[in-house]
DSSP file (Angstrom, degrees, kcal/mol; ACC not computed):
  #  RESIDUE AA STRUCTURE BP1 BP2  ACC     N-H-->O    O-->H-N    N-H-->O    O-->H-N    TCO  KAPPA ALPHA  PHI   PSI    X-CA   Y-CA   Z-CA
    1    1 A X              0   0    0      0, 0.0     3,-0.1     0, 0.0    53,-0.0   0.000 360.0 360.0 360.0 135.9    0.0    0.0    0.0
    2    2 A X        -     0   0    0     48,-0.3     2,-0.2     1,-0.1    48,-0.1   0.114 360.0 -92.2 -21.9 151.2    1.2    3.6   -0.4
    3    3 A X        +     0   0    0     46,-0.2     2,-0.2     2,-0.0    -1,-0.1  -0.627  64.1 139.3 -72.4 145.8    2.7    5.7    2.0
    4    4 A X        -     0   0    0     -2,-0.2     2,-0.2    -3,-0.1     5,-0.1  -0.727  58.5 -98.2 178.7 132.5    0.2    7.7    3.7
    5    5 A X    >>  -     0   0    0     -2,-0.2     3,-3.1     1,-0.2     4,-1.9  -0.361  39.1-125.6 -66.2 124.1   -0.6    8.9    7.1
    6    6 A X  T 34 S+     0   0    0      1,-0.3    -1,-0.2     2,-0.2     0, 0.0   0.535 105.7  48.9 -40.9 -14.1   -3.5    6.5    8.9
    7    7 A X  T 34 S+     0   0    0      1,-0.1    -1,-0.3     3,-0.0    -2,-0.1   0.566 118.6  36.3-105.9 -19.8   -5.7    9.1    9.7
    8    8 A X  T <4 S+     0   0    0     -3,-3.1    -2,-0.2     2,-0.1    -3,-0.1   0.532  85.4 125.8-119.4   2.5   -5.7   10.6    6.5
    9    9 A X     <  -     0   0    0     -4,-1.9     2,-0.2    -5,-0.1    -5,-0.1  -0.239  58.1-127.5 -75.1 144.8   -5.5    7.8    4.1
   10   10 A X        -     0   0    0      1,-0.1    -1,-0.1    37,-0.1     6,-0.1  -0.473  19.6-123.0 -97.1 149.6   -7.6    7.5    1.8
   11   11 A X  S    S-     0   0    0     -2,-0.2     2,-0.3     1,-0.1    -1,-0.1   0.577  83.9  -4.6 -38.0 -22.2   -9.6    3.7    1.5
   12   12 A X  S >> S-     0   0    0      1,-0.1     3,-2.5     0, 0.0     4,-1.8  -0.902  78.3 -97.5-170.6 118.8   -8.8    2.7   -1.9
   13   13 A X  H 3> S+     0   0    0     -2,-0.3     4,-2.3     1,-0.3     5,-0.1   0.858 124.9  51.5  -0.7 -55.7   -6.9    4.2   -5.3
   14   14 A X  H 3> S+     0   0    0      2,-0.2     4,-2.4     1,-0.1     5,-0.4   0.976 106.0  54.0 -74.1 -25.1  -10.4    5.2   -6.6
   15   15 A X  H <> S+     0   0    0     -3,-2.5     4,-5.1     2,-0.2    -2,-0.2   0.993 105.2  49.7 -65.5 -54.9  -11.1    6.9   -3.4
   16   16 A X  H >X S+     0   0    0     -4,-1.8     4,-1.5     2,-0.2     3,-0.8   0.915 116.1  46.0 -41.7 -70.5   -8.1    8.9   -3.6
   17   17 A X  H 3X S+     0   0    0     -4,-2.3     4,-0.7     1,-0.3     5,-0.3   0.826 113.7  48.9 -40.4 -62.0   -9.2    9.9   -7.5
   18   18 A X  H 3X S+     0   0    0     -4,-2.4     4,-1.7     2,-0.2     3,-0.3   0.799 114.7  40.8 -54.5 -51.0  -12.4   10.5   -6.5
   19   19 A X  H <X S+     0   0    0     -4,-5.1     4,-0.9    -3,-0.8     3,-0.4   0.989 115.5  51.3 -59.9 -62.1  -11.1   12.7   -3.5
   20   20 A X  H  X S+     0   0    0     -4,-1.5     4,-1.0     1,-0.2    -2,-0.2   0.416 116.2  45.7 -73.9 -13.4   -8.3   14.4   -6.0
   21   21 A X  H  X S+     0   0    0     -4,-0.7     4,-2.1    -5,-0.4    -1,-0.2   0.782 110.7  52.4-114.1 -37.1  -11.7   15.2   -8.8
   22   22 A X  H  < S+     0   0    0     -4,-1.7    -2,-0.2    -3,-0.4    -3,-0.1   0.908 113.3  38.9 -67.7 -34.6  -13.8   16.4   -6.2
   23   23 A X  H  X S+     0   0    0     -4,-0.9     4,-2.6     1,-0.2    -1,-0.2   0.791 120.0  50.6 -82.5 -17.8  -11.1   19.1   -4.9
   24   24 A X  H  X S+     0   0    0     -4,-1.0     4,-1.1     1,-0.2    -1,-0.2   0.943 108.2  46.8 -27.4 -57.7  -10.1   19.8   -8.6
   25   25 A X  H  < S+     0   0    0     -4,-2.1     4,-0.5     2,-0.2    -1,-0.2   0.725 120.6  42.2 -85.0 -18.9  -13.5   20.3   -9.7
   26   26 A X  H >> S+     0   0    0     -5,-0.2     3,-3.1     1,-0.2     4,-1.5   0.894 113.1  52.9 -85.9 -56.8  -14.0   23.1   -5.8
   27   27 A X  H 3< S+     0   0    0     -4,-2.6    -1,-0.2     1,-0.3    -2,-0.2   0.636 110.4  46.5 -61.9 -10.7  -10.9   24.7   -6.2
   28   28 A X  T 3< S+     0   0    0     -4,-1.1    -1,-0.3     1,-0.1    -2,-0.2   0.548  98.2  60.7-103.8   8.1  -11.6   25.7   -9.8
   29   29 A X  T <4 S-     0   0    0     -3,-3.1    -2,-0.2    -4,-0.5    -1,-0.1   0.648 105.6-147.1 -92.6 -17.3  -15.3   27.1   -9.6
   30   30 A X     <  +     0   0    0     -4,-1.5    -3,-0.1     1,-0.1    -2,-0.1   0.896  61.6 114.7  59.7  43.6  -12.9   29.6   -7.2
   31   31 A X        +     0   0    0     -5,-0.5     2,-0.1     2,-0.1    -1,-0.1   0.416  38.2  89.7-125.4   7.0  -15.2   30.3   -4.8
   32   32 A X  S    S-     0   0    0      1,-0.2     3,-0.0    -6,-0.1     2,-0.0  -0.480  84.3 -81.5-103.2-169.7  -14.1   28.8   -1.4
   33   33 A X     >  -     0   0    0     -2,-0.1     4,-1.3     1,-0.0    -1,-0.2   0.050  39.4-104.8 -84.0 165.0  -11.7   31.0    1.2
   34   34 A X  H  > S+     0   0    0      2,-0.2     4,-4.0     1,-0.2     5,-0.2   0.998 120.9  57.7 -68.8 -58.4   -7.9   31.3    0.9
   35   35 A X  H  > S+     0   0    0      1,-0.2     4,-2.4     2,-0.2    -1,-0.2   0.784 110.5  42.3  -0.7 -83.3   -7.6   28.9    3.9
   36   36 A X  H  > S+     0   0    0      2,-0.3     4,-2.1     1,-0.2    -1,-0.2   0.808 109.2  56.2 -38.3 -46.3   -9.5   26.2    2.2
   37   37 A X  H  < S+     0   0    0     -4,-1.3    -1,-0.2     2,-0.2    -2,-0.2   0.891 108.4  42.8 -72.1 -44.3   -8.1   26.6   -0.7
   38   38 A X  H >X S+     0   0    0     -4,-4.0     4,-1.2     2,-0.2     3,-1.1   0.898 118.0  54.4 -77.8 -33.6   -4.4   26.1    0.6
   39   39 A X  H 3X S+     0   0    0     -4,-2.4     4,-1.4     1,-0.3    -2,-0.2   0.704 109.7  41.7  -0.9 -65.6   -5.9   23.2    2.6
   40   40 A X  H 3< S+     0   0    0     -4,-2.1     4,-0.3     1,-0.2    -1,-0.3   0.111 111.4  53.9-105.3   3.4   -7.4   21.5   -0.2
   41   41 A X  H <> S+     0   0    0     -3,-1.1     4,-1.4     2,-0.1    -2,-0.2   0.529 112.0  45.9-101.0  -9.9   -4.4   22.1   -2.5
   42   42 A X  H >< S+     0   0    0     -4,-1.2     3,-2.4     1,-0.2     5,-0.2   0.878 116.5  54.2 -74.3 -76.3   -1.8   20.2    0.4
   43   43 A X  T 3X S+     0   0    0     -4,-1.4     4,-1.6     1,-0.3    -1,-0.2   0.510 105.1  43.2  -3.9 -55.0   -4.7   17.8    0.3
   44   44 A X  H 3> S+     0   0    0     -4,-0.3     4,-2.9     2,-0.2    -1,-0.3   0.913 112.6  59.7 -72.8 -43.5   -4.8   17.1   -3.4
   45   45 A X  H X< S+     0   0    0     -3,-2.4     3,-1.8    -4,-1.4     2,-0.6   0.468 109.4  39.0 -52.6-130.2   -0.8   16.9   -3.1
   46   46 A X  H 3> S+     0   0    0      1,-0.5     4,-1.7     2,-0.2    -1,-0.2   0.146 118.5  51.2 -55.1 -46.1   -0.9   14.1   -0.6
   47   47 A X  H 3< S+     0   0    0     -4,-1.6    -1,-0.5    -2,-0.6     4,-0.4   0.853 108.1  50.0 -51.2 -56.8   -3.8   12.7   -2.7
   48   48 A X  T XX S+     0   0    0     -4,-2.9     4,-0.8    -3,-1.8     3,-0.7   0.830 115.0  44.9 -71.0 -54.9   -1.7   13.0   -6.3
   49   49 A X  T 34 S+     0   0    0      1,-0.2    -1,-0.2     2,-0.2    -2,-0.2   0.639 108.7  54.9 -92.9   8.8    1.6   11.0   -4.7
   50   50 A X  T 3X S+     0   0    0     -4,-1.7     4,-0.9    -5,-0.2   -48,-0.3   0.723 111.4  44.8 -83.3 -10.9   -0.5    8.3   -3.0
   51   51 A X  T <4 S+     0   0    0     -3,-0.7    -2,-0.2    -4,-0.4    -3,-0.1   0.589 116.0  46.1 -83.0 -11.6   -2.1    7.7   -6.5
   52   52 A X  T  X S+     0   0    0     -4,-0.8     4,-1.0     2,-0.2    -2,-0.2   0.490 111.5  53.4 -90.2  -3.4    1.6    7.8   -8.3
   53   53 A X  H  > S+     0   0    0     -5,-0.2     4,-1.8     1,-0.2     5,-0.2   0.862 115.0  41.3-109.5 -42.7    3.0    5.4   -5.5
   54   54 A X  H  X S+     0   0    0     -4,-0.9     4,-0.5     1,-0.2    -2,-0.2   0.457 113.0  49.3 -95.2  29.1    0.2    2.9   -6.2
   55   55 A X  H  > S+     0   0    0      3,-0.1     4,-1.8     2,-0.1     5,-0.3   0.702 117.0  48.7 -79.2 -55.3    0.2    3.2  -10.1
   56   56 A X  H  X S+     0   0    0     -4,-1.0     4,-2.8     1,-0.3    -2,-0.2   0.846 109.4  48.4 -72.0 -20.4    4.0    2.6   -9.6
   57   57 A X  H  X S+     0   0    0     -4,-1.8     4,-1.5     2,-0.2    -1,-0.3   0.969 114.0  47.0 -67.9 -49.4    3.6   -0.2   -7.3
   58   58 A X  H  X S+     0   0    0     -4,-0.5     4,-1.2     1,-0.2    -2,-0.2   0.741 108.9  55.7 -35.5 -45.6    1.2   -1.8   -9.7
   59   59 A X  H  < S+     0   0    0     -4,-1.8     4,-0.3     2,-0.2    -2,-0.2   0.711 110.5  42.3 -64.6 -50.1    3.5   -1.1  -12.4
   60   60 A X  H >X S+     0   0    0     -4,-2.8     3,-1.0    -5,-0.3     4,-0.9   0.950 108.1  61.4 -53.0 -39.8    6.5   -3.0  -10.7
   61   61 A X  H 3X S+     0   0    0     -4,-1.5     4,-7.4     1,-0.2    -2,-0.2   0.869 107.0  42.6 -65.1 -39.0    4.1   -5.6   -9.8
   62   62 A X  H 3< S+     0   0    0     -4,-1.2    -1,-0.2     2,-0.2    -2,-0.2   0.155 107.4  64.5 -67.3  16.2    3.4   -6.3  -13.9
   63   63 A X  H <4>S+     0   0    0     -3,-1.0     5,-9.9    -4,-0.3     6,-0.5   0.611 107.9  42.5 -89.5 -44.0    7.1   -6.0  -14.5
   64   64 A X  H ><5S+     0   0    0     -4,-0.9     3,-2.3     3,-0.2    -2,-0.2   0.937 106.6  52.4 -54.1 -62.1    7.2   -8.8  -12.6
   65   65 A X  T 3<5S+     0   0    0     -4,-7.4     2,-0.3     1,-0.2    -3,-0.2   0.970 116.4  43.9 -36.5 -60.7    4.5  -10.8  -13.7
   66   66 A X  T > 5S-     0   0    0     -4,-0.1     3,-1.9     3,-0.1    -1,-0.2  -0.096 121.4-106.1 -89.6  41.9    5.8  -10.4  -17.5
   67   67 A X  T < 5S-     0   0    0     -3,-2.3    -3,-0.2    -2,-0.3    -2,-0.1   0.804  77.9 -48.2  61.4  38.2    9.5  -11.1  -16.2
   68   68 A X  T 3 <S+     0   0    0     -5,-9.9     2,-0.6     1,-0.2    -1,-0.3   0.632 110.6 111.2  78.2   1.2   10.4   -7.2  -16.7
   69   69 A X    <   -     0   0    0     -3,-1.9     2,-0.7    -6,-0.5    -1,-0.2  -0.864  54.5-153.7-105.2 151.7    9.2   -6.5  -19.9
   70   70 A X        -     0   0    0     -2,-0.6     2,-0.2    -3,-0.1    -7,-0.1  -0.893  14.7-165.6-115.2 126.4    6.2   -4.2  -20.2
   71   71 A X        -     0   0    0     -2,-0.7     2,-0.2     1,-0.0     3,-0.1  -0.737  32.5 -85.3-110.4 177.5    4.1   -4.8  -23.4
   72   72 A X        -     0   0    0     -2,-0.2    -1,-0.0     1,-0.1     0, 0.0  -0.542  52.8-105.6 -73.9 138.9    1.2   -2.5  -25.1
   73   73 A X        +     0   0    0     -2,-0.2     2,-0.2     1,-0.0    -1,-0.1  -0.228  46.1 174.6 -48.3 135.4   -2.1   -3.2  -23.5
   74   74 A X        -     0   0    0     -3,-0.1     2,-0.2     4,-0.0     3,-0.1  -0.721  24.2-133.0-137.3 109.9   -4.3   -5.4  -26.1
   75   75 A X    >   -     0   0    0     -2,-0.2     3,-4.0     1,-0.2     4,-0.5  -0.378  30.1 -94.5 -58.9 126.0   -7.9   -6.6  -24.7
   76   76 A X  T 3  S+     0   0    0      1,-0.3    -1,-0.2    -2,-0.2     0, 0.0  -0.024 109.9   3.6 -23.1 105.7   -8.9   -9.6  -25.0
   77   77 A X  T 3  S+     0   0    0     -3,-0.1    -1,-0.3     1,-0.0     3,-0.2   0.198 104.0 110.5 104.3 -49.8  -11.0  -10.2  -28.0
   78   78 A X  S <  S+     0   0    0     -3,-4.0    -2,-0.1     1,-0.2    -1,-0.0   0.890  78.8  36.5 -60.6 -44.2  -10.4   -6.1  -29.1
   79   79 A X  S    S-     0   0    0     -4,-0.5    -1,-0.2     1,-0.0    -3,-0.1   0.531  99.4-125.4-123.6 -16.1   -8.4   -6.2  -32.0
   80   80 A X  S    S+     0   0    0     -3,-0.2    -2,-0.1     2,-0.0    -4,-0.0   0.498  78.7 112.6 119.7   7.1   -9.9   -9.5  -33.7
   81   81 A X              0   0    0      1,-0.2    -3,-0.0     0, 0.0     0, 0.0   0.874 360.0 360.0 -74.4 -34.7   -6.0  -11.3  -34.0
   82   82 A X              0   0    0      0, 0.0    -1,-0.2     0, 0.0    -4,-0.0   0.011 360.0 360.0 -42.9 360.0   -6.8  -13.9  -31.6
């Protein structure tokens, strides 16, 4: 799991996105208090590298899986070679 403080961490990757879209989406209608506003931008920071530390983790973990090489995504089924 990411680093992240216990009190503030957020349940789940999506949560964090989901937290990180909501304060995007306040801080640009640019209506809350200065306060808030530096608040919710530390916030979004903490939010931003706990979603790059588990992308990157993921990302090691499928380095592994395919023995360190990373190939281009193709879905099952999508592209009609299979």
């Amino acid at each position: 799991m990411p680093k992240a403080h216990a009190k503030d961490a957020p349940a789940s990757f999506e949560a964090a996105l989901a937290e990180l879209e909501s304060i995007v989406q306040t801080m640009e209608q640019g209506n809350a208090p200065l306060e808030s506003s530096l608040a919710a931008y530390e916030r979004g920071t903490a939010l931003l590298r706990y979603c790059q530390d588990a992308l990157s983790g993921a990302e090691q973990k499928i380095r592994i899986l395919e023995g360190q090489t990373l190939r281009e995504f193709a879905p099952a089924g999508g592209d009609g070679d299979e």
